[in-house]
C-alpha positions in Angstrom: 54.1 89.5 83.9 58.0 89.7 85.5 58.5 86.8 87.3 61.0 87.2 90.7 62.9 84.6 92.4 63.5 84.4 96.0 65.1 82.3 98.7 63.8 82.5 102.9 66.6 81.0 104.6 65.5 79.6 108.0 67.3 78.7 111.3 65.8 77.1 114.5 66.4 78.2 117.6 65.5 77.4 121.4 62.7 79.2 120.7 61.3 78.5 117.5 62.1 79.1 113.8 63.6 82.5 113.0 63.7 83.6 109.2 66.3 86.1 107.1 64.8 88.9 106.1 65.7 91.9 104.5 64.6 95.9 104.8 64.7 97.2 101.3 66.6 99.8 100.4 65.6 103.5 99.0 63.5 106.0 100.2 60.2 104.8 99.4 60.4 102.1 101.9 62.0 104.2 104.4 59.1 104.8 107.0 56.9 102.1 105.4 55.7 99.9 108.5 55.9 97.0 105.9 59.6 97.6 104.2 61.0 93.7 105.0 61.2 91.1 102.1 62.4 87.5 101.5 65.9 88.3 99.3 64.8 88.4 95.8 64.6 90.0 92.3 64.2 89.9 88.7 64.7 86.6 86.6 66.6 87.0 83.5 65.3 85.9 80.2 65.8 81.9 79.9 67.5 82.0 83.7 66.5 78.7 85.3 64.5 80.4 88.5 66.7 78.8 91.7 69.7 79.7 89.7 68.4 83.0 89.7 66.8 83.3 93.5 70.6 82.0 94.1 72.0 84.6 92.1 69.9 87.7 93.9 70.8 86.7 97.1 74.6 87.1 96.7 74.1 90.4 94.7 71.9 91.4 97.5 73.5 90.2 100.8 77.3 89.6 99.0 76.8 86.0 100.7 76.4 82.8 98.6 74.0 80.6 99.9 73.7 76.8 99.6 71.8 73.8 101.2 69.1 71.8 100.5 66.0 74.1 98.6 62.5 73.7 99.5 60.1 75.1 97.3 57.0 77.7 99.0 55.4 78.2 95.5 54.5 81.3 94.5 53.2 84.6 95.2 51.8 87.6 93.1 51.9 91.5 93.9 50.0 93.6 91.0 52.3 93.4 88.5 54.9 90.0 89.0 54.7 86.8 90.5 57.4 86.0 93.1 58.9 81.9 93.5 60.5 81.2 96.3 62.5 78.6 98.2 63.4 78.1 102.0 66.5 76.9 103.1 68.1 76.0 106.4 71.0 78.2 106.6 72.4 81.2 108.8 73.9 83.7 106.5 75.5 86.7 108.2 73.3 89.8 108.6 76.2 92.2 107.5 75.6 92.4 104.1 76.8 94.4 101.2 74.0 95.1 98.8 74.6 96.1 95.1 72.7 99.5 94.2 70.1 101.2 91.8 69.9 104.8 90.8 66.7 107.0 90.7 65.6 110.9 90.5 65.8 111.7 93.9 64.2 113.7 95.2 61.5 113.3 92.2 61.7 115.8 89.3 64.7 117.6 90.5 67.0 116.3 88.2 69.6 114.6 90.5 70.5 110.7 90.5 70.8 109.2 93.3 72.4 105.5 94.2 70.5 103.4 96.7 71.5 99.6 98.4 68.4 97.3 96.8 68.7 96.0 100.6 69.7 98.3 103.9 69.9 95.4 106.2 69.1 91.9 107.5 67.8 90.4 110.3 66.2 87.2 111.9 62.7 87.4 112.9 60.6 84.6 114.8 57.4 83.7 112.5 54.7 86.2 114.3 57.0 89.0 114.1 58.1 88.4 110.6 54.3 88.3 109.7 53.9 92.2 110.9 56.8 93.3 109.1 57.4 91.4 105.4 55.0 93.3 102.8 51.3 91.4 102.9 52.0 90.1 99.8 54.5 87.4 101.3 52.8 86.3 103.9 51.4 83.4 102.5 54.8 81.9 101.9 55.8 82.4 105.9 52.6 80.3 106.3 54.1 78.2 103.7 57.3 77.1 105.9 55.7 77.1 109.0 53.4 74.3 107.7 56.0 72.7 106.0 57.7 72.6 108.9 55.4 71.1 110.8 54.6 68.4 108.7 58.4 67.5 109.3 
């Protein structure tokens, strides 16, 4: 099973906690309701997996990102399990995203490049539940008691 890496930066504000999310990119997550997602991707072979989460989210937002990591555990779609850390942080939501090339449209023969992310944005908890994929709603849950245990 692939294992991804992730980091949910976190900010609060005068009227809650807001988290970073991002839309990803292509055209099968276009008119999905549920097209937002912590910044994250594929571990390499033998990559230590917060070096990795760390590396994703400057290949996907051009932004390094740095604080103190809190670990949310895990979470698995059908076919990878996801780690992810939170951070308190406020990275910009003007990005640059690096891209990936499919058959688009499919079978007619022409490549197409893509952003893996089309944009950021902060969310407040409740509204981030309705948008990031079901899959990763658990680890919303996650921070929020985390946060309250603080």
């Amino acid at each position: 099973m692939k294992i991804s890496a992730g980091i949910l930066p976190f900010r609060r504000t005068s009227s809650g906690v807001e988290v970073y999310l991002v839309h990803m990119g292509g055209p099968y997550w276009r008119k999905k309701p549920r097209s937002w997602s912590v910044v994250k991707g594929e571990a390499k072979e033998d990559e230590a997996l917060l070096a990795a989460a760390k590396r994703e989210f400057h290949e996907e937002t051009g932004q390094a990102i740095g604080g103190e990591f809190l670990p949310l555990g895990e979470v698995r779609t059908s076919n990878k399990r996801i780690v992810v850390w939170a951070v308190e942080a406020e990275p910009s939501t003007d990005i640059v995203s690096n891209t990936f090339t499919i058959e688009w449209p499919p079978k007619s023969g022409k490549m197409q490049a893509f952003p893996e992310v089309d944009r950021a944005a902060w969310f407040g908890l409740e509204e981030a539940k309705e948008k990031i994929v079901a899959s990763q709603v658990p680890l919303l849950e996650r921070l929020e008691e985390l946060l309250k245990r603080d």
